[in-house]
N, CA, C and O atoms as a Tripos MOL2 file, in Angstrom:
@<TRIPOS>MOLECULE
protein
  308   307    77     0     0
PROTEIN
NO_CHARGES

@<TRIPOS>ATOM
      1 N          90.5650  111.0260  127.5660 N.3       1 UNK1
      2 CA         91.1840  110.8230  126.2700 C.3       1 UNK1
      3 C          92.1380  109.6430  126.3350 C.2       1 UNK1
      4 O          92.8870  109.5370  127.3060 O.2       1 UNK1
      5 N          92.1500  108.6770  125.2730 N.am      2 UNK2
      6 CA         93.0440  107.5520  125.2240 C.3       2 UNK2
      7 C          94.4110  108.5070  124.6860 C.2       2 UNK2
      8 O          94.5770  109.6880  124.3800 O.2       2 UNK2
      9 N          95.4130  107.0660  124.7750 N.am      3 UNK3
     10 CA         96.7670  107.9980  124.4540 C.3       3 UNK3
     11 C          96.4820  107.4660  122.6540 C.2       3 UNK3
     12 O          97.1310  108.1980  121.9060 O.2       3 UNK3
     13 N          96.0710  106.9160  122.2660 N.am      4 UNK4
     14 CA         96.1580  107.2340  120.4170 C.3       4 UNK4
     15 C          95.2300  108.4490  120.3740 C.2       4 UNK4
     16 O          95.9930  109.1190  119.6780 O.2       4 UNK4
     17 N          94.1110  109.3230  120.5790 N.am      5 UNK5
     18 CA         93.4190  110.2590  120.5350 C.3       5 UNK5
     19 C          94.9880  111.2860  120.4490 C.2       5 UNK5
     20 O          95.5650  111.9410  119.5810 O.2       5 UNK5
     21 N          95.2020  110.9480  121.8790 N.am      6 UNK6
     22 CA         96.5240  112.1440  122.1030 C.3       6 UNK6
     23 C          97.6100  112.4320  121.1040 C.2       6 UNK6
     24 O          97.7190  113.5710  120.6510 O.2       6 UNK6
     25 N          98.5290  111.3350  120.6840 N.am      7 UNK7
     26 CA         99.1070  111.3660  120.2860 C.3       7 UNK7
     27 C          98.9290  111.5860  118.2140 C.2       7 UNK7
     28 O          99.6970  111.7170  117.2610 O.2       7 UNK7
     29 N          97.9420  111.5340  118.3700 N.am      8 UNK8
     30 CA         96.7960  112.1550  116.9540 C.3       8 UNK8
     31 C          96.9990  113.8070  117.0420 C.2       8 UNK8
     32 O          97.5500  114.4640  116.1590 O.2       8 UNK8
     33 N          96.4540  114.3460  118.2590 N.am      9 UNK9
     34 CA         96.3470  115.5210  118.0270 C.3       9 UNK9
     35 C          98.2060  116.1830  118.2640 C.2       9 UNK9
     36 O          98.4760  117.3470  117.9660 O.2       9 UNK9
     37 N          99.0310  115.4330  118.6950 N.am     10 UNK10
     38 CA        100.5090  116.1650  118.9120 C.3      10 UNK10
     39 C         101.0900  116.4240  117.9380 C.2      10 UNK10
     40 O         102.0130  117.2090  117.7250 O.2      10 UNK10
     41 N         100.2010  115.3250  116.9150 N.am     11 UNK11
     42 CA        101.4590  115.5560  115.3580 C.3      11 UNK11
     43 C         101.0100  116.2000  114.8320 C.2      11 UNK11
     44 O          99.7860  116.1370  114.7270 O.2      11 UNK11
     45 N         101.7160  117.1550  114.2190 N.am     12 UNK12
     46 CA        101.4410  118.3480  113.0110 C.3      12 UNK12
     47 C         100.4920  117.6860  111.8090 C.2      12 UNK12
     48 O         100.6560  116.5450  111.3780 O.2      12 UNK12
     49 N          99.6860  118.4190  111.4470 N.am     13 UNK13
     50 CA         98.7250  117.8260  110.4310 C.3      13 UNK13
     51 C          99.5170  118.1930  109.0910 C.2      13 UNK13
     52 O         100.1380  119.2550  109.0610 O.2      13 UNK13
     53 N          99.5140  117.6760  108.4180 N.am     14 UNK14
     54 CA        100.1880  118.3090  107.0860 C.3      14 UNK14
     55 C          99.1640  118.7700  106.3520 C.2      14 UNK14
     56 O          98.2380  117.9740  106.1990 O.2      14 UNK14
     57 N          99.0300  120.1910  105.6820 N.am     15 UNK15
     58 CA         98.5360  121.2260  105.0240 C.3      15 UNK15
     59 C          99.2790  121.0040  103.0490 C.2      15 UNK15
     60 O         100.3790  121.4580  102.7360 O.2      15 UNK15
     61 N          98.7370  120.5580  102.4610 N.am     16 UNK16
     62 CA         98.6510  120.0890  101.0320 C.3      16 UNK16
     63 C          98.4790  121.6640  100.6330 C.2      16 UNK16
     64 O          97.8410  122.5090  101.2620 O.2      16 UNK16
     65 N          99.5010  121.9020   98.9580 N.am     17 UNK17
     66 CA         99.4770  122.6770   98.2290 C.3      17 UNK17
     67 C          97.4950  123.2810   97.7540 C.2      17 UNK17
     68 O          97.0170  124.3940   97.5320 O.2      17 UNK17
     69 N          97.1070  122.3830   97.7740 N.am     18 UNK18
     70 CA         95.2340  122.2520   97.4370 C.3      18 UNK18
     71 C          95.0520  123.0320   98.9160 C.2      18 UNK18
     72 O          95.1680  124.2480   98.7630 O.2      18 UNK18
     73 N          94.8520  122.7260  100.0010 N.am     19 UNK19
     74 CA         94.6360  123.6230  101.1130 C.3      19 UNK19
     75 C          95.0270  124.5670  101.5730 C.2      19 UNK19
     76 O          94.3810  125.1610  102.4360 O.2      19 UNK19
     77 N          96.4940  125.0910  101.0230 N.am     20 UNK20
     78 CA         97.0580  126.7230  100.9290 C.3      20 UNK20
     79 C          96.3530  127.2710   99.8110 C.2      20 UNK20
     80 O          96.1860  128.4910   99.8080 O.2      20 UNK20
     81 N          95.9460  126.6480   98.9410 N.am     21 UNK21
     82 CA         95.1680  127.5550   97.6660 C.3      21 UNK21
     83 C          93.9030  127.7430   98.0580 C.2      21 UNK21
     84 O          93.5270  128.9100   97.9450 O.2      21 UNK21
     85 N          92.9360  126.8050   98.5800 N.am     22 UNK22
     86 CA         91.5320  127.1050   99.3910 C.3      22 UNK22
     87 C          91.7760  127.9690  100.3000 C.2      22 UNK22
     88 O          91.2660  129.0880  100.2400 O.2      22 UNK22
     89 N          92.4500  127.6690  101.1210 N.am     23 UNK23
     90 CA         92.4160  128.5850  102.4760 C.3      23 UNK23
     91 C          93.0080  130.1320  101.8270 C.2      23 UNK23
     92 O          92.3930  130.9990  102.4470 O.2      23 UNK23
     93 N          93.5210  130.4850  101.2860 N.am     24 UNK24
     94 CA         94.1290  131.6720  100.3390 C.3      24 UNK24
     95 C          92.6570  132.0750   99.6210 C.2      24 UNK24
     96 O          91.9740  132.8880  100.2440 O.2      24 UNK24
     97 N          92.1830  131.6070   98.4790 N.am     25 UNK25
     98 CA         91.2140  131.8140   97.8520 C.3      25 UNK25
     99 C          89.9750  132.0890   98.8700 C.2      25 UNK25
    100 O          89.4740  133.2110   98.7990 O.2      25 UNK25
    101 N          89.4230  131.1490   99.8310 N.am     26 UNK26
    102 CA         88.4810  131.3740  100.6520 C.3      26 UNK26
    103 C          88.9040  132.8620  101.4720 C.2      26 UNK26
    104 O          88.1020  133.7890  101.3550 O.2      26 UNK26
    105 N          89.8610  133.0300  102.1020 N.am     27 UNK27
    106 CA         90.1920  134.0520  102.7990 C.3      27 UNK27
    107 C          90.1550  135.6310  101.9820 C.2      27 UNK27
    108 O          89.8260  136.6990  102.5000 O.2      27 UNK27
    109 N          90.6100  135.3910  100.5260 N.am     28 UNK28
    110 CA         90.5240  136.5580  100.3780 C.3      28 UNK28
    111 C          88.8860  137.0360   99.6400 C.2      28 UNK28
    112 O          88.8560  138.2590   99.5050 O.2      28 UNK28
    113 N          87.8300  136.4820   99.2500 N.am     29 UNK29
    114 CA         86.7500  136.2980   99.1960 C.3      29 UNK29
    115 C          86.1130  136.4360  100.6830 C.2      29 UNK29
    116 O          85.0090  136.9650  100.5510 O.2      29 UNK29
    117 N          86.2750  136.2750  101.4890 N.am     30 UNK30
    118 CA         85.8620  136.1310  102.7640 C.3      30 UNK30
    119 C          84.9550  135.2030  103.3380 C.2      30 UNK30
    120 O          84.1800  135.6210  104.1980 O.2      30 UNK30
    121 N          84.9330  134.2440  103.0660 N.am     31 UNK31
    122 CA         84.3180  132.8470  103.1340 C.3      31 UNK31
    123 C          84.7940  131.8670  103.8960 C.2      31 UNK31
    124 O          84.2610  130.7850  104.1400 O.2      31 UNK31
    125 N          86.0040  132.3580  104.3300 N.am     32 UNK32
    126 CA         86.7560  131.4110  105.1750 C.3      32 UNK32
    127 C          85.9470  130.4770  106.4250 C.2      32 UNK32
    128 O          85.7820  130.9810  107.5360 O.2      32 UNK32
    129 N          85.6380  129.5720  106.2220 N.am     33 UNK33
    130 CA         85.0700  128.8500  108.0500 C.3      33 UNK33
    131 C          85.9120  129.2260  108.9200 C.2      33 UNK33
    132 O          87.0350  129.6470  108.6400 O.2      33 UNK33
    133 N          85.4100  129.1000  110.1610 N.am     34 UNK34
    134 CA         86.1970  129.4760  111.3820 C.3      34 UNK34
    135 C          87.5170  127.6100  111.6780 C.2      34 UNK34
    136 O          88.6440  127.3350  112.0890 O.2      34 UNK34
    137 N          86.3750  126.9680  111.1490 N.am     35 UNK35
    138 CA         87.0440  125.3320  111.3230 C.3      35 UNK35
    139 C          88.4000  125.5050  110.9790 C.2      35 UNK35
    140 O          89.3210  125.1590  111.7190 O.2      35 UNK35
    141 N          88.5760  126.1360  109.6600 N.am     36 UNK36
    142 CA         89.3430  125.8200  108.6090 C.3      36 UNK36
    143 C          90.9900  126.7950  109.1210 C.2      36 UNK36
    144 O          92.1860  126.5220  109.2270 O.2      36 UNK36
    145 N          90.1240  127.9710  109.3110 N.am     37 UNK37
    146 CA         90.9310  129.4490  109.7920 C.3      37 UNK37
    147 C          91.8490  128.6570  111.2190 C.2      37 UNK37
    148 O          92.8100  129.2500  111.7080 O.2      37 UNK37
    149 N          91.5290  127.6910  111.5990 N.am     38 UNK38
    150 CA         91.9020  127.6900  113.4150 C.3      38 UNK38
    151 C          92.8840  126.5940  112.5610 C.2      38 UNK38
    152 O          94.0790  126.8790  112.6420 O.2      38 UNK38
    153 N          92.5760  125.4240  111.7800 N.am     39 UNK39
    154 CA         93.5260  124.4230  110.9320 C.3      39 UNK39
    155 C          94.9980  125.1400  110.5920 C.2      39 UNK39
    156 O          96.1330  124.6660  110.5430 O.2      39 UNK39
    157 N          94.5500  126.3080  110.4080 N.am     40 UNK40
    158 CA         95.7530  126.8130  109.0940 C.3      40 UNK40
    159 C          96.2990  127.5540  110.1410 C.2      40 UNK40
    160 O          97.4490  127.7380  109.7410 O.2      40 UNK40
    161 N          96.2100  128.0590  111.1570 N.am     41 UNK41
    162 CA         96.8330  128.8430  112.1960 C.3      41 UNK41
    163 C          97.5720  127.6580  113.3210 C.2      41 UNK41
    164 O          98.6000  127.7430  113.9930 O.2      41 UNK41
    165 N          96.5690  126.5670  113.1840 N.am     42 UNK42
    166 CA         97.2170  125.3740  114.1850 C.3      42 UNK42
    167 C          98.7650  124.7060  113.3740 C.2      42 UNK42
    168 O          99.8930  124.5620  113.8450 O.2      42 UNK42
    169 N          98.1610  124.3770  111.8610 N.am     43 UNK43
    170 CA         99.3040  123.5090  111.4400 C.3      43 UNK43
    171 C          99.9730  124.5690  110.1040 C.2      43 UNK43
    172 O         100.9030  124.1280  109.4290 O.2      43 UNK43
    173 N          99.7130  125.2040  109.9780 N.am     44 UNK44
    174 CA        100.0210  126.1440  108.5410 C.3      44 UNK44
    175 C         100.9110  127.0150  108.8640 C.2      44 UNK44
    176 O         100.5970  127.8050  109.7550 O.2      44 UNK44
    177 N         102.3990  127.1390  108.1840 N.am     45 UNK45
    178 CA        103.4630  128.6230  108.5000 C.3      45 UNK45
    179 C         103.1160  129.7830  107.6670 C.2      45 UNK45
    180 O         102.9100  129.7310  106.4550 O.2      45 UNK45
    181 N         103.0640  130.8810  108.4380 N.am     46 UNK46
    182 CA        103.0260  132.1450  107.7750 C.3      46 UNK46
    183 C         103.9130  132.2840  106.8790 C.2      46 UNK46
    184 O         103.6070  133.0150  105.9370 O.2      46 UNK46
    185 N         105.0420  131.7530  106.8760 N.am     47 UNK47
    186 CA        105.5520  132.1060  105.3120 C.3      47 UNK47
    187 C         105.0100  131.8590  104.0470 C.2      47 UNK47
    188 O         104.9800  132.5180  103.0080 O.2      47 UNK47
    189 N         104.5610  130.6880  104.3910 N.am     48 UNK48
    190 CA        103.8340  129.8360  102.5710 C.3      48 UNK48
    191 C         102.2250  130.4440  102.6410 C.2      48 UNK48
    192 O         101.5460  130.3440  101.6200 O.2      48 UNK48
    193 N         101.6030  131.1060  103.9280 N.am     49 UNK49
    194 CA        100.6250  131.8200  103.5810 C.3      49 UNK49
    195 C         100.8150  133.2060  102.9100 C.2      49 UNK49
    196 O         100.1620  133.7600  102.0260 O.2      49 UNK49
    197 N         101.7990  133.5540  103.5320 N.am     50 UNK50
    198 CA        102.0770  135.4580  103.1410 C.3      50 UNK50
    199 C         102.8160  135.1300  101.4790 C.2      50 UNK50
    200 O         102.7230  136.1000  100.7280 O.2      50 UNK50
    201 N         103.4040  134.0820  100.9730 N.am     51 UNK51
    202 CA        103.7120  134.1700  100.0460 C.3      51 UNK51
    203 C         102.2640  133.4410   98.8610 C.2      51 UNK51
    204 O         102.1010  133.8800   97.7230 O.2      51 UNK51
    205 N         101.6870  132.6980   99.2600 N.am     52 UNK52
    206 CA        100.1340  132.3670   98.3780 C.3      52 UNK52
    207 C          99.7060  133.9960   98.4160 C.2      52 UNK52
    208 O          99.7360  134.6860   97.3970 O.2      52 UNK52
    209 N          99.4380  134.3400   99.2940 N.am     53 UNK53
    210 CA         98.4660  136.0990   99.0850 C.3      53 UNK53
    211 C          99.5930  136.7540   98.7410 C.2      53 UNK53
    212 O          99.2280  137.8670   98.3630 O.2      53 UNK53
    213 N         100.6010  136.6770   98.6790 N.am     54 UNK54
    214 CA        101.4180  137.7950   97.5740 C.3      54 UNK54
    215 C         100.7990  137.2500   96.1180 C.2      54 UNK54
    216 O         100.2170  137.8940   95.2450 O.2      54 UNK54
    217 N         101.1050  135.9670   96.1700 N.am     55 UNK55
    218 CA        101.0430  135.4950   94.0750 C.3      55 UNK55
    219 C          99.8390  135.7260   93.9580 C.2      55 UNK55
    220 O          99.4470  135.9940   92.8220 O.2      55 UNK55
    221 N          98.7540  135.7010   95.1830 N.am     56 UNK56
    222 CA         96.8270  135.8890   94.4550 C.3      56 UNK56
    223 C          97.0280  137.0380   93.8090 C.2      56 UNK56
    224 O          96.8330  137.2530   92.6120 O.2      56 UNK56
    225 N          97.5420  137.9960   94.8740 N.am     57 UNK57
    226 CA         97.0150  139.2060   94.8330 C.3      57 UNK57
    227 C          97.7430  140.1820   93.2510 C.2      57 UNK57
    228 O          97.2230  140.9520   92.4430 O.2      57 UNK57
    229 N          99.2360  139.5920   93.4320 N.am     58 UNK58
    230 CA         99.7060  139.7170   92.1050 C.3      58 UNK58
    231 C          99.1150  139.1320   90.6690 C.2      58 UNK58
    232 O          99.3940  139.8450   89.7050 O.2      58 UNK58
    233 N          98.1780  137.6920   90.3240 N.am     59 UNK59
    234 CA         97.6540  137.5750   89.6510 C.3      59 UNK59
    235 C          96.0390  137.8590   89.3070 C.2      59 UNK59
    236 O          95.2240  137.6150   88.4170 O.2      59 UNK59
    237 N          96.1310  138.6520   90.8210 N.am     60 UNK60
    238 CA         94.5410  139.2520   90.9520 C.3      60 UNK60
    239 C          94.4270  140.5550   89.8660 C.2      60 UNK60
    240 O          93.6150  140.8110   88.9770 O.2      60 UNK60
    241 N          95.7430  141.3170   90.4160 N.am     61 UNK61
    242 CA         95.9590  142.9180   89.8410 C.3      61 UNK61
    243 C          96.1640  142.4000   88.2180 C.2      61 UNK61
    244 O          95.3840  142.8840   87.3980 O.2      61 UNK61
    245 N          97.0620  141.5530   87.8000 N.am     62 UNK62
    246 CA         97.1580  141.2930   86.4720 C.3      62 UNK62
    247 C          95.7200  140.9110   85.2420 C.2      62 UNK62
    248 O          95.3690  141.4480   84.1920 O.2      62 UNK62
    249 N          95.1830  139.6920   86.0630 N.am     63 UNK63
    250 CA         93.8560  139.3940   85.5600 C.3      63 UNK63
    251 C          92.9320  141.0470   85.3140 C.2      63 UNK63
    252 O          92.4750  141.3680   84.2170 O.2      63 UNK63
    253 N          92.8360  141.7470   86.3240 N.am     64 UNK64
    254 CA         92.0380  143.0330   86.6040 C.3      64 UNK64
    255 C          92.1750  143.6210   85.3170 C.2      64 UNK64
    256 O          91.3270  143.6980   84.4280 O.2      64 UNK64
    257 N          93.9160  144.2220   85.3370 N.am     65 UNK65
    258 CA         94.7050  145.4010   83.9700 C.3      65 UNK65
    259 C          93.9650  144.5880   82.9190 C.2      65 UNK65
    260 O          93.1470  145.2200   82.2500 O.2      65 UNK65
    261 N          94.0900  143.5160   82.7050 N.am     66 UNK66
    262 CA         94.2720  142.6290   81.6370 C.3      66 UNK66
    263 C          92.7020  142.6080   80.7290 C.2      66 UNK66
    264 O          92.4040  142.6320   79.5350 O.2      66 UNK66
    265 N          92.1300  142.5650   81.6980 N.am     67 UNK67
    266 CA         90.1290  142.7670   81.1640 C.3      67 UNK67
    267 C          89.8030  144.3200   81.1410 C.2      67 UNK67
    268 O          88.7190  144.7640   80.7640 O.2      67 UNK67
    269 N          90.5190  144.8450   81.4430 N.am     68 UNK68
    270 CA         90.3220  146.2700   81.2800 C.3      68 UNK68
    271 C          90.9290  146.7190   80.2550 C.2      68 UNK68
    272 O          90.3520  147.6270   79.6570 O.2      68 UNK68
    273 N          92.1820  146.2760   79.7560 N.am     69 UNK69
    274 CA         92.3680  146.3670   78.6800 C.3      69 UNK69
    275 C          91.6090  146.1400   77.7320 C.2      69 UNK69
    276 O          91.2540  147.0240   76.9530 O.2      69 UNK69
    277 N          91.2630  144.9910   77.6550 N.am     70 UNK70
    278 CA         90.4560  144.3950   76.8410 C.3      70 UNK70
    279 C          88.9760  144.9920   76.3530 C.2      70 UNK70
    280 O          88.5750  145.0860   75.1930 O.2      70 UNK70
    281 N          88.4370  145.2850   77.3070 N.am     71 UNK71
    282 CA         87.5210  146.0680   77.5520 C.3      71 UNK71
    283 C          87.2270  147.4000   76.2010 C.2      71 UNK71
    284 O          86.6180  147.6600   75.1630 O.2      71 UNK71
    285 N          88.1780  147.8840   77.1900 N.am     72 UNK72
    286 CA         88.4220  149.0640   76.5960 C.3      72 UNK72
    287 C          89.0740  148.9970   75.1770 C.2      72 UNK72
    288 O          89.1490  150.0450   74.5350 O.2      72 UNK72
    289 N          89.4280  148.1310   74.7830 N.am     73 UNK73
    290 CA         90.1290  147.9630   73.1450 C.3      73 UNK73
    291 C          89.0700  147.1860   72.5700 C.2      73 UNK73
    292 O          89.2690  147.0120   71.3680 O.2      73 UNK73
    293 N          87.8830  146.5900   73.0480 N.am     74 UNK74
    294 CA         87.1060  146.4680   72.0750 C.3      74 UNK74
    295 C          85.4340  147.3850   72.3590 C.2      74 UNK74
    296 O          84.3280  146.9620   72.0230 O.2      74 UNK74
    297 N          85.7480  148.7300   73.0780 N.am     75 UNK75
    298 CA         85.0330  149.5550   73.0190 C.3      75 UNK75
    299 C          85.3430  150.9870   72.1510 C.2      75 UNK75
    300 O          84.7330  152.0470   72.0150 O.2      75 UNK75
    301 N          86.8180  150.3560   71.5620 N.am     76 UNK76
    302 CA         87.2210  151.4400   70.7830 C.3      76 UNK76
    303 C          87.9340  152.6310   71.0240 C.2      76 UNK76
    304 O          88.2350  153.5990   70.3260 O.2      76 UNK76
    305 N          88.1840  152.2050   72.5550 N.am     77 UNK77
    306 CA         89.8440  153.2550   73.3210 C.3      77 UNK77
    307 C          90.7500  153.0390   73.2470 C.2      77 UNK77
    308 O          91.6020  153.7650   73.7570 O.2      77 UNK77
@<TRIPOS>BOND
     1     1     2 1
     2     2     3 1
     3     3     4 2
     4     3     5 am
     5     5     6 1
     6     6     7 1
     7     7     8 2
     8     7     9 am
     9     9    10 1
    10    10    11 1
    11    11    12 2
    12    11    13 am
    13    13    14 1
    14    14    15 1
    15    15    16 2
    16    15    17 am
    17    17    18 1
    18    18    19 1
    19    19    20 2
    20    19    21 am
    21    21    22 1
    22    22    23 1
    23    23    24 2
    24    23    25 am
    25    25    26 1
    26    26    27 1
    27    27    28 2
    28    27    29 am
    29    29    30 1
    30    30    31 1
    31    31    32 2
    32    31    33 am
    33    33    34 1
    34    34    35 1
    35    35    36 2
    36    35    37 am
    37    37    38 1
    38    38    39 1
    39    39    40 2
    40    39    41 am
    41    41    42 1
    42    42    43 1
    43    43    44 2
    44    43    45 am
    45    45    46 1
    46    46    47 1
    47    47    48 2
    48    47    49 am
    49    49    50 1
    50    50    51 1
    51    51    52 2
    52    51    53 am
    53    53    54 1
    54    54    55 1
    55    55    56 2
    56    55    57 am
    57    57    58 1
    58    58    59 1
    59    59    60 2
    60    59    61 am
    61    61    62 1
    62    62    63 1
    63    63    64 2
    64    63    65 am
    65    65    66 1
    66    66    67 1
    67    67    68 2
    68    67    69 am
    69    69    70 1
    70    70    71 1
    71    71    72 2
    72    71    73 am
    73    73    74 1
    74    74    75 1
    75    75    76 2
    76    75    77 am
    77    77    78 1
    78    78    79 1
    79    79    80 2
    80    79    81 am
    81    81    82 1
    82    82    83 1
    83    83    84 2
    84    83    85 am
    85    85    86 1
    86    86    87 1
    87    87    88 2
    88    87    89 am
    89    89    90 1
    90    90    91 1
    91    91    92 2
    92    91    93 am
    93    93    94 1
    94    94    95 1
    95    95    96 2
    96    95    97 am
    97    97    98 1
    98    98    99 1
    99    99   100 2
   100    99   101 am
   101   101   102 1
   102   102   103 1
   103   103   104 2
   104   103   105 am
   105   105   106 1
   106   106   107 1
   107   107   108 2
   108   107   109 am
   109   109   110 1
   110   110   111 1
   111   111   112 2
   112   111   113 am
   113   113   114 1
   114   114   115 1
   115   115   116 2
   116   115   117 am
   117   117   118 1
   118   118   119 1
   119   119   120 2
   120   119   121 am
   121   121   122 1
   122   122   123 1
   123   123   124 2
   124   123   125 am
   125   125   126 1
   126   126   127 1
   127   127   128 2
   128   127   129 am
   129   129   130 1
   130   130   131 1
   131   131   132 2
   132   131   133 am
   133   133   134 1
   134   134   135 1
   135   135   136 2
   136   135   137 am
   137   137   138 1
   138   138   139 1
   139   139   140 2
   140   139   141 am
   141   141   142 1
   142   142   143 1
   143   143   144 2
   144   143   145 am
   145   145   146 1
   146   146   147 1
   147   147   148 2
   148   147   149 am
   149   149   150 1
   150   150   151 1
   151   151   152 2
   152   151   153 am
   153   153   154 1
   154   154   155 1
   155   155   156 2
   156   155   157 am
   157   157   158 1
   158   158   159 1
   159   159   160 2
   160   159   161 am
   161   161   162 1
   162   162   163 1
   163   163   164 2
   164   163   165 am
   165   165   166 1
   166   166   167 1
   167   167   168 2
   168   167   169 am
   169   169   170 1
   170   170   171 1
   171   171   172 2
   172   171   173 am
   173   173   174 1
   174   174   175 1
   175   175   176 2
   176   175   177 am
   177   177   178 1
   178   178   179 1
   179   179   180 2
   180   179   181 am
   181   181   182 1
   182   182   183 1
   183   183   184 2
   184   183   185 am
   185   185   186 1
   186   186   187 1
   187   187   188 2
   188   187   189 am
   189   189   190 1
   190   190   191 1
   191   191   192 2
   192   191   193 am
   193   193   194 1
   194   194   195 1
   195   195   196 2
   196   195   197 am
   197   197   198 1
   198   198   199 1
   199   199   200 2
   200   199   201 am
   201   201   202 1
   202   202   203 1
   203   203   204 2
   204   203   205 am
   205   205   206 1
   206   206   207 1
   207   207   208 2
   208   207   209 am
   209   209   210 1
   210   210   211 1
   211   211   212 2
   212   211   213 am
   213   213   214 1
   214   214   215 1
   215   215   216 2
   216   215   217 am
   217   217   218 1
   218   218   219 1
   219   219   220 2
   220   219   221 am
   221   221   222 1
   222   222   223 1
   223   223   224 2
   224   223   225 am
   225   225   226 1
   226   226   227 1
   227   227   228 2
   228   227   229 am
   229   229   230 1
   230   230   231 1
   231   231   232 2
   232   231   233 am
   233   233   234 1
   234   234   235 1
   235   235   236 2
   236   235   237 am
   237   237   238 1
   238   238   239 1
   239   239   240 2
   240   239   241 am
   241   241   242 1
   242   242   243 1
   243   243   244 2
   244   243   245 am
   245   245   246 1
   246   246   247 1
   247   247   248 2
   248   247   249 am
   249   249   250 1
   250   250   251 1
   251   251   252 2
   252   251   253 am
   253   253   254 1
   254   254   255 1
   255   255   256 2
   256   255   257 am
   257   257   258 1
   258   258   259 1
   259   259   260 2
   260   259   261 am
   261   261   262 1
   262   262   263 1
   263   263   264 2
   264   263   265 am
   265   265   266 1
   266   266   267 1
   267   267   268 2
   268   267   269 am
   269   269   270 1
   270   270   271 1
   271   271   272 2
   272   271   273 am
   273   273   274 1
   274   274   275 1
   275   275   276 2
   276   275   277 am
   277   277   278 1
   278   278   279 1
   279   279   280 2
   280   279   281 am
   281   281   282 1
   282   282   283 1
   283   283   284 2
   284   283   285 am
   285   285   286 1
   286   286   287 1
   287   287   288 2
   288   287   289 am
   289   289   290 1
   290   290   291 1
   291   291   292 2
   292   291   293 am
   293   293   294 1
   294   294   295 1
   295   295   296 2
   296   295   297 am
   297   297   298 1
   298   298   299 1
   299   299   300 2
   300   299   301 am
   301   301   302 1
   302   302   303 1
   303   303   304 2
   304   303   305 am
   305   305   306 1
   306   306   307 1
   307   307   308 2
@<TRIPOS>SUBSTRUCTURE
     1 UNK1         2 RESIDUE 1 A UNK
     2 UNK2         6 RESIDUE 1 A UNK
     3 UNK3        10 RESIDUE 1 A UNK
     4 UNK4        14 RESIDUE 1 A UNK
     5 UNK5        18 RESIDUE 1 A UNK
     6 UNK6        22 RESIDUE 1 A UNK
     7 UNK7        26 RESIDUE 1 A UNK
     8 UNK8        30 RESIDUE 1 A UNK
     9 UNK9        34 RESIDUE 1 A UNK
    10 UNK10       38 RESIDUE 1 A UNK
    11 UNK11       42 RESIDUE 1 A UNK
    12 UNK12       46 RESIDUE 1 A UNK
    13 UNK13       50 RESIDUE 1 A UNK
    14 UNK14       54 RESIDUE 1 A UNK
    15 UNK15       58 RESIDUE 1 A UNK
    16 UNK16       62 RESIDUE 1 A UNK
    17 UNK17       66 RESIDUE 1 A UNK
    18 UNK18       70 RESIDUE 1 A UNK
    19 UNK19       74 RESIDUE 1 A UNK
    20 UNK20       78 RESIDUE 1 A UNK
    21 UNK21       82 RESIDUE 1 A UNK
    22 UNK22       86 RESIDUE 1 A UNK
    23 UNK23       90 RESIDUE 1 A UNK
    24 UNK24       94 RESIDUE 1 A UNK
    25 UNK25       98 RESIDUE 1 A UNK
    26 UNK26      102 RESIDUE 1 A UNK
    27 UNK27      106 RESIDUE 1 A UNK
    28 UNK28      110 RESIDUE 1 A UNK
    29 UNK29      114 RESIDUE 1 A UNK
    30 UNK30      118 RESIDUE 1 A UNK
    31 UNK31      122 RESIDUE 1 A UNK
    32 UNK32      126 RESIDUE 1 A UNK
    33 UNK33      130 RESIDUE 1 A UNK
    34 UNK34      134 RESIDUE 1 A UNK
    35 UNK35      138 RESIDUE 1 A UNK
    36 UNK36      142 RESIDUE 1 A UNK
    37 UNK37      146 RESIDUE 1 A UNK
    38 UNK38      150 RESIDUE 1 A UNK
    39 UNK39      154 RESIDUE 1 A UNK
    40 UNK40      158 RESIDUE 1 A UNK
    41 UNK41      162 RESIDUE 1 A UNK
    42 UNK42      166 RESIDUE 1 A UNK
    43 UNK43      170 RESIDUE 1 A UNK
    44 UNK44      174 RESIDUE 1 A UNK
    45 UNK45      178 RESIDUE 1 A UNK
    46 UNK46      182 RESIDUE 1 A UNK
    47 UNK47      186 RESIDUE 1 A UNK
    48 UNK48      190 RESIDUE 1 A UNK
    49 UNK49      194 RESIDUE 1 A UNK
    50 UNK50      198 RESIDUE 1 A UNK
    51 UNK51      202 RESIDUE 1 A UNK
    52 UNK52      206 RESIDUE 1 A UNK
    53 UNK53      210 RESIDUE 1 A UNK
    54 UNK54      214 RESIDUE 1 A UNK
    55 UNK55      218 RESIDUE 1 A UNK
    56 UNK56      222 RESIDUE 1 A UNK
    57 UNK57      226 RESIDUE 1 A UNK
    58 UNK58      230 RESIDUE 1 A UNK
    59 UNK59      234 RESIDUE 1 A UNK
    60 UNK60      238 RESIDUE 1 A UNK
    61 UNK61      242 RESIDUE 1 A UNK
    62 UNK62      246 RESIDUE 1 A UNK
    63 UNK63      250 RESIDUE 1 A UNK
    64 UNK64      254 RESIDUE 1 A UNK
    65 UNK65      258 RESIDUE 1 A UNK
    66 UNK66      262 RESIDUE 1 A UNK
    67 UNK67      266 RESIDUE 1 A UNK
    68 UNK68      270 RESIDUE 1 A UNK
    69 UNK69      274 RESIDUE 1 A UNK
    70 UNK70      278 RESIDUE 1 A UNK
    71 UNK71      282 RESIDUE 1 A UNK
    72 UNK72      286 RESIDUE 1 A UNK
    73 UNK73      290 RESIDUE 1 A UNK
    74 UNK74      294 RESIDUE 1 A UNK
    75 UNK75      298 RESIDUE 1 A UNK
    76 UNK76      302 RESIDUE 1 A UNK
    77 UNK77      306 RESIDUE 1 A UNK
């Protein structure tokens, strides 16, 4: 390995708002690549992941109530 190869892989990759939402979205679908999964564990903090799958999962449950409501109020319940 040359030392620019090296010094490529020492620096933290920076992880973009767009790649906490893929990697979030892919993961909870289960689609995740293994490529991607090893990226987000190499350069990605568990805080800004555990807080993306709090807000999915909170606008997951909302979207859910929300068509079920719906549902059901134009089936006449």
């Amino acid at each position: 390995m040359n030392d620019n190869n090296r010094d490529r892989e020492d620096q933290p990759e920076k992880l973009g708002i767009m790649d906490v939402l893929k990697s979030t979205l892919a993961g909870a679908l289960g689609v995740q690549s293994n490529k991607n999964r090893e990226r987000d564990f190499k350069h990605g903090s568990i805080k800004v992941y555990a807080v993306a799958g709090v807000i999915f999962t909170v606008v997951f449950i909302v979207v859910v109530v929300t068509v079920v409501k719906l549902v059901l109020r134009s089936a006449g319940m």
